[in-house]
C-alpha positions as CSV (number, residue, x, y, z in Angstrom):
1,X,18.5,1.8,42.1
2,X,16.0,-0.4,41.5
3,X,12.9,1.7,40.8
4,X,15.3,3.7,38.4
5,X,16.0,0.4,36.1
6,X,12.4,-0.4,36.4
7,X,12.1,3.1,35.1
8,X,14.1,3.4,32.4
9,X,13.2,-0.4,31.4
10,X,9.1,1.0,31.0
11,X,10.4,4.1,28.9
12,X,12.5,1.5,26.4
13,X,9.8,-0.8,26.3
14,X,7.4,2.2,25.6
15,X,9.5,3.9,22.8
16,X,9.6,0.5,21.2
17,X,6.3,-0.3,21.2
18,X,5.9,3.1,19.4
19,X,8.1,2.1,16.7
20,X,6.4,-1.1,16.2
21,X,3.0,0.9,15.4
22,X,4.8,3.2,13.4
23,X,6.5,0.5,11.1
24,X,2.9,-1.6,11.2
25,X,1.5,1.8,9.6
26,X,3.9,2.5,7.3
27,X,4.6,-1.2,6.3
28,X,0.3,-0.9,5.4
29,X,1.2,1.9,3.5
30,X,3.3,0.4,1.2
31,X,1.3,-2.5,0.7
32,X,-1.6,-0.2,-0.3
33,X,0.5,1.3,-3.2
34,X,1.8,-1.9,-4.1
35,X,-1.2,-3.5,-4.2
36,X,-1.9,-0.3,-6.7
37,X,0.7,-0.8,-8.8
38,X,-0.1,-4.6,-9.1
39,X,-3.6,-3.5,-10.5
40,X,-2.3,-1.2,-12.6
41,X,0.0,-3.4,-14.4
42,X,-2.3,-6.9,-14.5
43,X,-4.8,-4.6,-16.1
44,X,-2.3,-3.3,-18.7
45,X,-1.3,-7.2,-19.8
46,X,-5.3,-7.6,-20.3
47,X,-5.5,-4.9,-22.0
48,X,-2.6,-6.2,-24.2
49,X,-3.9,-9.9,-24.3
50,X,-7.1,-8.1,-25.3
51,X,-5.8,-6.2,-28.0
52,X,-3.7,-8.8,-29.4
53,X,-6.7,-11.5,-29.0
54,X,-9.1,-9.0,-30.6
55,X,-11.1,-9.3,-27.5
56,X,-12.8,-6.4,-26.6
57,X,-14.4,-7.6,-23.2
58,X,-11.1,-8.2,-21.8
59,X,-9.8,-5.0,-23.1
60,X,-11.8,-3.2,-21.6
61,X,-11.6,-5.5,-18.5
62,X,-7.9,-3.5,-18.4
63,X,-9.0,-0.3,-18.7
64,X,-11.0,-0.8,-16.2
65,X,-8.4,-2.8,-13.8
66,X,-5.8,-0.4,-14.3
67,X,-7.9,2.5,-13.6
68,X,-8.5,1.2,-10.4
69,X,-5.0,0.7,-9.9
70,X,-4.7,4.9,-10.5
71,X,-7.9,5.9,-7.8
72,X,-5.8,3.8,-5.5
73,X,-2.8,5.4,-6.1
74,X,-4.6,8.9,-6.0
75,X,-5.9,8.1,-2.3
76,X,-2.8,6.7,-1.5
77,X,-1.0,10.0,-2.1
78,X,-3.7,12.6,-0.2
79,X,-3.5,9.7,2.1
80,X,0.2,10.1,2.5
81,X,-0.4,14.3,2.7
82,X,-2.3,14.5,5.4
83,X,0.4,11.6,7.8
């Protein structure tokens, strides 16, 4: 009886070390496309403060930011494809 609880007390403690990798992975994940979304929409405000400054260096500062913002969200995705 004792071997048995031993037993079924490995498997438990195996399946829930599994699901503590699994939500460390997908918890990355989602940090990755937030962290996409947050340069996506810091460099749409510079863009705006640009504009609206007549600055053209932060303007393009934006552009710039919030493409970066897209890639990541691009890699994210065929990322996510191939999980």
């Amino acid at each position: 009886m004792k071997n048995l609880l031993l037993g079924v007390s490995l498997a438990a403690n195996v399946a829930l070390a599994y699901l503590v990798v699994a939500d460390r992975d997908q918890l990355k994940a989602l940090q990755s496309r937030a962290d996409s979304a947050m340069d996506q929409v810091a460099g749409k405000a510079q863009q705006i403060k640009g504009t609206l400054t007549g600055d053209v260096s932060d303007k393009l500062k934006g552009n710039l930011r919030e493409g970066r913002g897209e890639v990541k969200s691009v890699i994210d995705d065929v990322k996510s494809e191939f999980n």
